[in-house]
Each structure stands twice: as structure tokens, then as C-alpha cells.
C-alpha positions as CSV (number, residue, x, y, z in Angstrom):
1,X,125.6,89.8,101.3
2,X,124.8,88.5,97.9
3,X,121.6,89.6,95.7
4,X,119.8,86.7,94.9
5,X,119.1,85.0,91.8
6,X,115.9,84.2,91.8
7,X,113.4,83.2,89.4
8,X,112.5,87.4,89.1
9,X,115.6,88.0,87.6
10,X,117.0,84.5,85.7
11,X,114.3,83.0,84.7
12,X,113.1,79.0,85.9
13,X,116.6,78.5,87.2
14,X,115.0,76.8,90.8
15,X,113.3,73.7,89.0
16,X,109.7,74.2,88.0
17,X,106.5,71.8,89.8
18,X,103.0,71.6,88.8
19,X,101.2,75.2,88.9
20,X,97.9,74.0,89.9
21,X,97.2,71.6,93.0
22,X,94.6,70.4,95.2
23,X,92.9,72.7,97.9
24,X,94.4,72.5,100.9
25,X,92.2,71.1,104.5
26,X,94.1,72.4,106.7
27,X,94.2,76.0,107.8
28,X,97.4,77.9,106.7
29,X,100.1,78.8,109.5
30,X,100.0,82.3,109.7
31,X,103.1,84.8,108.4
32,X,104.9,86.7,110.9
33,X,106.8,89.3,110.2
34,X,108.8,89.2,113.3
35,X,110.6,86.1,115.3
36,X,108.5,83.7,116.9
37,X,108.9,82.0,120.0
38,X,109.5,78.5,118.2
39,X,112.4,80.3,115.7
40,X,114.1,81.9,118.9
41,X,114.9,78.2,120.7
42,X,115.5,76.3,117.2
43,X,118.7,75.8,115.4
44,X,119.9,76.9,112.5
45,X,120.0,74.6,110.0
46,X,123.7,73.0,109.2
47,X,123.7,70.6,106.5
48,X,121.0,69.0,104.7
49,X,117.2,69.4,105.1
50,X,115.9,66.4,106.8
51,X,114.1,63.9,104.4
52,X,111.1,65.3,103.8
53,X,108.3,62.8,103.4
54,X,105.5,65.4,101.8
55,X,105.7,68.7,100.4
56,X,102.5,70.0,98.4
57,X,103.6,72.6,95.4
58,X,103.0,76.4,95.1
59,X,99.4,77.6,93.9
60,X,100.3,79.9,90.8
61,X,97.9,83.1,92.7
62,X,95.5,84.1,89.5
63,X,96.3,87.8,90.7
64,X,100.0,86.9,90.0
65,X,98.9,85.8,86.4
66,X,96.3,88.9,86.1
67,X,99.4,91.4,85.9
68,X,101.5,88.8,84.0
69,X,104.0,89.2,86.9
70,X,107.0,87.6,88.2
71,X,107.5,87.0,92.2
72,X,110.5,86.1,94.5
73,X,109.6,85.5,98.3
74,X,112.6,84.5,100.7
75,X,110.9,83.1,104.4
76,X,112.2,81.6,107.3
77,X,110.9,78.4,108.0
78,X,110.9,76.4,111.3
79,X,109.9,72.6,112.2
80,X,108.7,71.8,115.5
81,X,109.9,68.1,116.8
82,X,107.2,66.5,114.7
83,X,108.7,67.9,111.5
84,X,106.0,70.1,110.7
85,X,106.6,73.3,109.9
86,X,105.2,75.5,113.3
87,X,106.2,79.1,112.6
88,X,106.2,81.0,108.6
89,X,108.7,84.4,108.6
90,X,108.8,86.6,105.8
91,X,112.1,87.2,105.5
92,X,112.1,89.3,102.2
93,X,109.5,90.2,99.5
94,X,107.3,89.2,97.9
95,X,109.0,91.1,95.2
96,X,106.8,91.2,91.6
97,X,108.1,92.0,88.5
98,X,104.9,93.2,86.4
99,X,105.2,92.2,82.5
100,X,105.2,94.9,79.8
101,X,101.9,95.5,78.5
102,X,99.9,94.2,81.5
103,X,97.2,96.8,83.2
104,X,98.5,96.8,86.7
105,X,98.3,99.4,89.4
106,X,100.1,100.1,93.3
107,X,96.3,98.0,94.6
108,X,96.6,95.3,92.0
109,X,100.3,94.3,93.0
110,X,99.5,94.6,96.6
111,X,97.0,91.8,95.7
112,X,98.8,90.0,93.8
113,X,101.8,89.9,96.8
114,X,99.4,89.3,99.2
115,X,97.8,86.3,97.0
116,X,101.6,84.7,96.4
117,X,101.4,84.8,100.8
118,X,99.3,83.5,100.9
119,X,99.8,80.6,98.4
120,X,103.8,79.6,100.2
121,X,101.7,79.4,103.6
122,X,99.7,77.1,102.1
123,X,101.8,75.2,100.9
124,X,104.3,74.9,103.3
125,X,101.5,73.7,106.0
126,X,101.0,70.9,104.2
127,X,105.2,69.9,104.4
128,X,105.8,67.0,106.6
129,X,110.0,66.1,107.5
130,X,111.6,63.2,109.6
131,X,111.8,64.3,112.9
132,X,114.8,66.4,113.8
133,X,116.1,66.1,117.2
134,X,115.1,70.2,118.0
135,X,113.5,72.1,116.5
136,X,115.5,74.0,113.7
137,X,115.1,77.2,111.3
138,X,116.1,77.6,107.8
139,X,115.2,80.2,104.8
140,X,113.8,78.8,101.7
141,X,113.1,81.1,98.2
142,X,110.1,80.7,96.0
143,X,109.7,81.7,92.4
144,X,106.7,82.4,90.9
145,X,107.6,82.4,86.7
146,X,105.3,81.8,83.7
147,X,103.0,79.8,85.4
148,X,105.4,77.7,87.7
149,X,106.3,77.5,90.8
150,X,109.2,76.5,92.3
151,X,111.5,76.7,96.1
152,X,115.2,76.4,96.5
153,X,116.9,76.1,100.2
154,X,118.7,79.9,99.9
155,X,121.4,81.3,101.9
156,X,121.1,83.2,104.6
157,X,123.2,85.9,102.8
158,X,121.1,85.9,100.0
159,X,119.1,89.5,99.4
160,X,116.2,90.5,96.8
161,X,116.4,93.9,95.5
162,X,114.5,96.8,96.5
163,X,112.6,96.8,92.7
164,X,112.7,95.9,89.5
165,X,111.8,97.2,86.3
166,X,108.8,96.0,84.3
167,X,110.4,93.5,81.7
168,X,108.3,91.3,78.6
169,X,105.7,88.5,79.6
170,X,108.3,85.5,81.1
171,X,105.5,83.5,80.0
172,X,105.8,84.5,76.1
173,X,109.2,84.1,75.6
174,X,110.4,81.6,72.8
175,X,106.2,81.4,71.5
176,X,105.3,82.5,68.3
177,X,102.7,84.8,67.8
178,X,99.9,84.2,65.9
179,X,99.0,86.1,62.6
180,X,97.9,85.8,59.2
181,X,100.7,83.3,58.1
182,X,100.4,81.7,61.6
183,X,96.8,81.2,62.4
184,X,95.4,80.8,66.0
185,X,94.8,76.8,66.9
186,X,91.3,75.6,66.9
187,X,89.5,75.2,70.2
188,X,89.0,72.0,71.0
189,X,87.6,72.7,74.5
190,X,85.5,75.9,75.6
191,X,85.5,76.2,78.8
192,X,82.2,78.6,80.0
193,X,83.0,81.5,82.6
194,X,81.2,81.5,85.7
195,X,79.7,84.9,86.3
196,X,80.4,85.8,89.4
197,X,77.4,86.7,91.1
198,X,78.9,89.6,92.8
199,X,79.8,91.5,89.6
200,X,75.3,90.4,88.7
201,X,74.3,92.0,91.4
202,X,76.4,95.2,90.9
203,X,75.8,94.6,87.0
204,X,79.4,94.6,85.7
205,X,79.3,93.7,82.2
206,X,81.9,93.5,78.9
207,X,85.0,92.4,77.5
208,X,87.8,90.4,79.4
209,X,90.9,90.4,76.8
210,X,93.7,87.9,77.6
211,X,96.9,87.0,75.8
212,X,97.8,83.2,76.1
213,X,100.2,81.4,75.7
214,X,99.2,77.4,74.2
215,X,101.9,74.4,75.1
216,X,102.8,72.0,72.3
217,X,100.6,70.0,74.2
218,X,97.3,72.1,73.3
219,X,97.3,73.2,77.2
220,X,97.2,77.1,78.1
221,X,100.6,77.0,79.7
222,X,99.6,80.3,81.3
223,X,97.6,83.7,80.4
224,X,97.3,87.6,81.6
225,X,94.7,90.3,81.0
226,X,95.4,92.7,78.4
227,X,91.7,94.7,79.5
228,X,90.8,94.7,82.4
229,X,87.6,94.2,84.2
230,X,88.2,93.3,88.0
231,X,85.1,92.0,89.4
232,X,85.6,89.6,86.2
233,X,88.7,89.1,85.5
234,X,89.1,86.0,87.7
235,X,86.2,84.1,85.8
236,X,87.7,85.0,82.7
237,X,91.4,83.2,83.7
238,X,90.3,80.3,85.2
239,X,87.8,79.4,82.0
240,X,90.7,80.7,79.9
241,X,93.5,78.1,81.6
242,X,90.6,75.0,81.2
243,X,90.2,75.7,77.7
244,X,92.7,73.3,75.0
245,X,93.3,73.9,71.8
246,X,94.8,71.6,68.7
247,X,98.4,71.4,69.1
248,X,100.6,73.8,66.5
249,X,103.4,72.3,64.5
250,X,105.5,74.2,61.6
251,X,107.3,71.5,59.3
252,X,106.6,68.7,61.7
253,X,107.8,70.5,64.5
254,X,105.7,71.2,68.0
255,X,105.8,75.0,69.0
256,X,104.8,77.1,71.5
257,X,102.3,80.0,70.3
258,X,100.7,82.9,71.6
259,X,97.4,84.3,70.7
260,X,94.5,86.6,72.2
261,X,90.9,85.5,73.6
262,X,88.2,87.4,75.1
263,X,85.6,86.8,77.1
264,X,81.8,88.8,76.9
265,X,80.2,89.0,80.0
266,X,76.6,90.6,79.3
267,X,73.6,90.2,81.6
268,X,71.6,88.7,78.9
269,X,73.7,86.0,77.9
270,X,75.3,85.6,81.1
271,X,78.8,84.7,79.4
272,X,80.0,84.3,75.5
């Protein structure tokens, strides 16, 4: 057997796709965690995939981001005749790698692994291939890094460890932070947060502190909670990744920067 080297441990080394997609319509095939009836009769797969005429990216999970967290998830994947995938097995994982410096607990991890789940199921039941001849069964990785999500067809040989050690924000790496000789960008788009109406009715109120990290594009390439509030904490990374910013450049040069925003959730003023 061979460890694998997936995104957890490397870095992007699976070829990143866009982190945010559309909702899916269709109702996600469920997980097993044991062989289904469809994997039993199929064949492995020898060779290439077949052509695959669709194939809808990875949602980046907010819970993932919440922690600041890298995932790997290995599954087994079977088509039926139609090319659609029919049956989802967790084969390993989802194993997270939480970031230095992120509030993060045994529940919040359990959410966030649950959310990345739920995000490949998604995803994959939205795949469409050319039709094989049989049914057949294959494993695929995914990597969830830094905002990105990516898949690789992996080995059957191919094993996640047990853990991993906490390790700096993936997200972070190569950015500058910003400071008195490096001043954060301007805002050039606020983004309100949505109180959820849950944390109104119970009354949660205060700070949401994220750390961010801005593209030389202006975009929020990706954020994580530094304080946490849970019943708010959502509200405060979705406004957070709609936001832009004026792009930062040091002697002509686009750069990557990081920098810290918080959001005040108060009954009276609904959000700051």
C-alpha cells in the first residue's frame, strides 16, 4: 500500500476548479459505507475513465473554511449503464487538517467532514459518462485546499493516514500581511450579513473576526474565523467572500495580502 499524496499533505497538486458553483436540483445519491449491490456486479475499472460529458465541481463546505482546514476524501464510485454514477462509497476519510490559529473543536470537525460529504455527493450526482458496456467501479480522491477543490482518479493502493497535525492556514501561504507599512486595501464592495433569524430569536449578538486572504484580483480568495460565534459565523463568511477590495501592488507588482475583518451582529442594528 502507498500513503497518498493528497491535497492534505502537498498542497494543490490535483489541479484546482472553481470553489463556488450552482445549487444542485437533483437529490444527492446517498454515501454508503459498505458495498452496494450495483459495486458487487460492476467492474473494476482498467484503463481510462470513459469520456465524461458533465461533471459539476466541488462546493468549498463553509464549515471547511470556518476551521481554516484542509480535507482529503478517497470514495468508490460506480456508473450504472447510463453512465451515471448509481452507488457513492466512502472508501477513506474525510480526513481535515485544521489550520494553526483557527478555534476548532472534536463537534466543529465532525461538521466540517460531514459538510465535505456531503459536498462530493453532490457533486458527483450531477457526473454524466458515455455509456460503458457494464456497469464499472473506480475510486476517485478529492482535495479540499485554500478555497479549491479538486479530484484525481487514485489507486486503489492509495491510503490516507490515520491524522495529521494542525499545520499554518494553506490559504495564507505566499500573502503578505497587512500592517502599518502595508495597509489593508480599500473596500470596494460591502457586502451586508444576513442575520440569521435563528441566532434573533435566541438573541445571539457580537463580533465575527475573520482573517482573509484578497487575490491580486481584489476577490476574497478564501477566509476563516479567528472568533467565533456559531449561530453566526456562516452569515459572517459568505458576506465576507462577496465583499472585493482594490487590488494591492508593491513596485508595480500584483500580490496576494492578508488582512482581518469583523463583523457586529447587534439586535439594534441588525448587522455592521
Amino acid at each position: 500500500m502507498r500513503f497518498a499524496r493528497i491535497l492534505i499533505i502537498g498542497g494543490l497538486c490535483l489541479g484546482g476548479v472553481p470553489a463556488v458553483t450552482t445549487a444542485q436540483s437533483r437529490a444527492a445519491v446517498e454515501v454508503r459505507n459498505a458495498v452496494g449491490p450495483l459495486e458487487q456486479q460492476a467492474k473494476p475499472l482498467t484503463g481510462a475513465l470513459p469520456r465524461r460529458k458533465s461533471a459539476e465541481p466541488a462546493d468549498y463546505p463553509w464549515e471547511l473554511r470556518r476551521i481554516g482546514a484542509k480535507a482529503a476524501l478517497i470514495v468508490q464510485v460506480t456508473l450504472d449503464r447510463s453512465g451515471r454514477v448509481a452507488e457513492i462509497r466512502r472508501a477513506q476519510g474525510p480526513l481535515l487538517q485544521p489550520a494553526i490559529g483557527s478555534p476548532s473543536d472534536v463537534a466543529a470537525e465532525r461538521v466540517a467532514a460531514d459538510a465535505v460529504l456531503r459536498s462530493v455527493a453532490t457533486a458527483l450526482t450531477t457526473w454524466r459518462f458515455d455509456e460503458p458496456a457494464s456497469p464499472i467501479t473506480f475510486q476517485l480522491s478529492f482535495g479540499f485546499v485554500a478555497g479549491q477543490a479538486s479530484h484525481s482518479l487514485t489507486d486503489p493502493s492509495e491510503v490516507l493516514p490515520a491524522q495529521v497535525a494542525a499545520a499554518p492556514w494553506a490559504a495564507a501561504e505566499g500573502a503578505m500581511p497587512t500592517s502599518k507599512a502595508l495597509q489593508p486595501p480599500k473596500k470596494t464592495k460591502y457586502v451586508k450579513p444576513v442575520y440569521p433569524k435563528a441566532a434573533l430569536d435566541a438573541r445571539v449578538q457580537g463580533e465575527v473576526l475573520l482573517e482573509i486572504v484578497i487575490a491580486t484580483d481584489g476577490r476574497v480568495a478564501d477566509a476563516r474565523i479567528l472568533k467565533s460565534i456559531p449561530q453566526l459565523d456562516q452569515a459572517a463568511i459568505e458576506a465576507t467572500l462577496a465583499a472585493r477590495y482594490e487590488p494591492v501592488a508593491i513596485n508595480g507588482l500584483p500580490v496576494r495580502v492578508t488582512s482581518m475583518v469583523t463583523h457586529t451582529f447587534s439586535f439594534k442594528t441588525k448587522t455592521e
